[in-house]
C-alpha positions as CSV (number, residue, x, y, z in Angstrom):
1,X,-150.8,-79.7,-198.3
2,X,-150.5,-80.7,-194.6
3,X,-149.1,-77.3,-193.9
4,X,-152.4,-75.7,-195.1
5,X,-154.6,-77.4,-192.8
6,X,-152.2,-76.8,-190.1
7,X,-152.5,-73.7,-190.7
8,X,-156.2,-73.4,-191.7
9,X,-156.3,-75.3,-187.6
10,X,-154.3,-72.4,-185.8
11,X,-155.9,-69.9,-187.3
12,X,-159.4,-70.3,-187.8
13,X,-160.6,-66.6,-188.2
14,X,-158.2,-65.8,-190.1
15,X,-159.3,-68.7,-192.8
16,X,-162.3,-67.6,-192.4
17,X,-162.1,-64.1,-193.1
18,X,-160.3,-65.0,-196.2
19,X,-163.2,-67.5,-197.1
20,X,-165.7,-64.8,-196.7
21,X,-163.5,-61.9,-198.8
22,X,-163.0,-64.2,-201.3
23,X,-166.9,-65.1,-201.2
24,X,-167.8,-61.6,-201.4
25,X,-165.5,-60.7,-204.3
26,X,-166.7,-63.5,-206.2
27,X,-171.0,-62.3,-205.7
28,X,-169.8,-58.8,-207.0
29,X,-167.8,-59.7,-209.6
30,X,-170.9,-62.4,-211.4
31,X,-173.1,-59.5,-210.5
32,X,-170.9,-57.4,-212.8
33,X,-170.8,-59.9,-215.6
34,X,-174.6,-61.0,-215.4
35,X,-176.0,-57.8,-215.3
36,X,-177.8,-56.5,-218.9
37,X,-176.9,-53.2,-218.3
38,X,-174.2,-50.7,-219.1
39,X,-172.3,-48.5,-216.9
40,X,-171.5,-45.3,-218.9
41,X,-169.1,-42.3,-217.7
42,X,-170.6,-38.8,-218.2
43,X,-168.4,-38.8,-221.5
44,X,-170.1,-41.3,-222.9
45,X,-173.5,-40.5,-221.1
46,X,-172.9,-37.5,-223.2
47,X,-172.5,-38.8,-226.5
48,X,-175.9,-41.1,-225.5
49,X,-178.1,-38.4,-225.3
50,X,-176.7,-36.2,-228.0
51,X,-176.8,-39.0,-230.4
52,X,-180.2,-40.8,-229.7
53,X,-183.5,-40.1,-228.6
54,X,-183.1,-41.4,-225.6
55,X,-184.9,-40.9,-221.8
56,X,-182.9,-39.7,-218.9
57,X,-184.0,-40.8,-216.1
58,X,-183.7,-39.3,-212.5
59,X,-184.4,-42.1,-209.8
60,X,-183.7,-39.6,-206.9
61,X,-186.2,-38.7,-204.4
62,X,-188.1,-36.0,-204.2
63,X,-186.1,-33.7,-201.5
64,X,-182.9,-34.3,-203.7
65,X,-184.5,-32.5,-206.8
66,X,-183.5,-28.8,-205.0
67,X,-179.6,-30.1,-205.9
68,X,-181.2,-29.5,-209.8
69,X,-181.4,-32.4,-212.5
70,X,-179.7,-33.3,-215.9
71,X,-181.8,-30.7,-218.4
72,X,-184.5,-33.4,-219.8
73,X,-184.8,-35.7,-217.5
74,X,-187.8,-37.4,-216.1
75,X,-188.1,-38.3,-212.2
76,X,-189.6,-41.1,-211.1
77,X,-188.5,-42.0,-207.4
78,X,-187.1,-45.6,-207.3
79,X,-189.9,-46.4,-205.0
80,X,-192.6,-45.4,-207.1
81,X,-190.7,-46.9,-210.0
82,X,-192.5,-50.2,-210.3
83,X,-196.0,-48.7,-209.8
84,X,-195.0,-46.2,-212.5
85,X,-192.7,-48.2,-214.9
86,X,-195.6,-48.6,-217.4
87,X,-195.0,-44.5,-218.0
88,X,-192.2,-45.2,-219.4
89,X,-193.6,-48.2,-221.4
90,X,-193.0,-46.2,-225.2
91,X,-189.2,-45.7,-224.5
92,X,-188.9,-50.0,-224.4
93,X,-186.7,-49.9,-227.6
94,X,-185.2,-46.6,-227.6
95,X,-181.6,-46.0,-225.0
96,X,-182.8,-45.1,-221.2
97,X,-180.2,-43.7,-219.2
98,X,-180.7,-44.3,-215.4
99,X,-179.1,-41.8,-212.6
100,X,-179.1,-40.9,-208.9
101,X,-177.3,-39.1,-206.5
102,X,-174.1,-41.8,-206.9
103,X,-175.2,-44.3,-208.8
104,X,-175.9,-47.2,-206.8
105,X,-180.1,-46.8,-206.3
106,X,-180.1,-46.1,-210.6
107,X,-178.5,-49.7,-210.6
108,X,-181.4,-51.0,-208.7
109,X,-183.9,-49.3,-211.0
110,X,-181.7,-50.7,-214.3
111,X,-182.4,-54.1,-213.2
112,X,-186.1,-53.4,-212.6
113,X,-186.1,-52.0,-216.3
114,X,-184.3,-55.0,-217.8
115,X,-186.7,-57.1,-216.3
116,X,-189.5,-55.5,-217.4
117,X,-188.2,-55.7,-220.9
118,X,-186.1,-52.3,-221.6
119,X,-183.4,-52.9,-224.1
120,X,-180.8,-50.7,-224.2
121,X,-180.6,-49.7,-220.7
122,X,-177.7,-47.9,-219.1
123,X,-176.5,-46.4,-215.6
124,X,-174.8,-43.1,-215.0
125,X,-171.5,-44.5,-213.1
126,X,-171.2,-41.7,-210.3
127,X,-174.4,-40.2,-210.7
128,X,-175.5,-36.6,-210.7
129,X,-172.5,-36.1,-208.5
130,X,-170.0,-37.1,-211.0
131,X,-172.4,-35.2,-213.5
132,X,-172.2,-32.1,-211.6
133,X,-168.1,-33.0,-211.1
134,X,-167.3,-33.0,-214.9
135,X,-169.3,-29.6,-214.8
136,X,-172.4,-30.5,-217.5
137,X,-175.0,-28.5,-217.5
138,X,-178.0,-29.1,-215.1
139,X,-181.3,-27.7,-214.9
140,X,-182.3,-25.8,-211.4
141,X,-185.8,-26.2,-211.7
């Protein structure tokens, strides 16, 4: 044990860059397993919206609609999302999946769903880049 704080004393950045990795693993990892959503692929995003009635949702903003959309989906911007979330208010019980351009702003909006009481919520893992990489079809207007 005394070797470990001798250590920990000559090098004090090091420890500390450890501490601060390790802290950072450990917030991403409970935000993993706390979230009430579900990360689908575009397989299963697939099978989602072939096998429910479900709303696609396109959190982009406006300027990255000339890119095109998934066919059926409904844009809201995520900054318009909370103002407009009550739109959306019939689709509380029935599967909503959630996409952007990569996937991390449609997490954002997934959490503002699941807090305003969405059920079956789900994010696009990738986004409409990894939609338009498995080559699904997309709608250019």
């Amino acid at each position: 044990m005394n070797e470990y704080i001798e250590f920990a004393q000559r090098h004090p950045i090091l420890v500390m860059g450890f501490v601060a990795v390790l802290g950072l693993i450990i917030w991403v990892e409970w935000g993993r397993l706390t979230r009430k959503y579900k990360q689908l692929d575009t397989n299963q995003a697939v099978q989602l919206m072939n096998r429910d009635h479900s709303l696609v949702l396109d959190v982009r903003e406006d300027k990255e609609l000339g890119e095109g959309k998934i066919q059926e989906a409904r844009h809201i911007a995520l900054k318009d999302l909370d103002k407009r979330i009550a739109e959306l208010n019939k689709h509380k019980d029935a599967p909503v999946l959630v996409y952007c351009r990569s996937g991390n702003r449609s997490g954002m909006a997934c959490g503002m769903l699941t807090k305003a009481g969405f059920s079956d919520v789900n994010n696009l893992s990738g986004g409409f880049a990894a939609w338009e990489s498995a080559n699904l079809p997309i709608s250019k207007r």
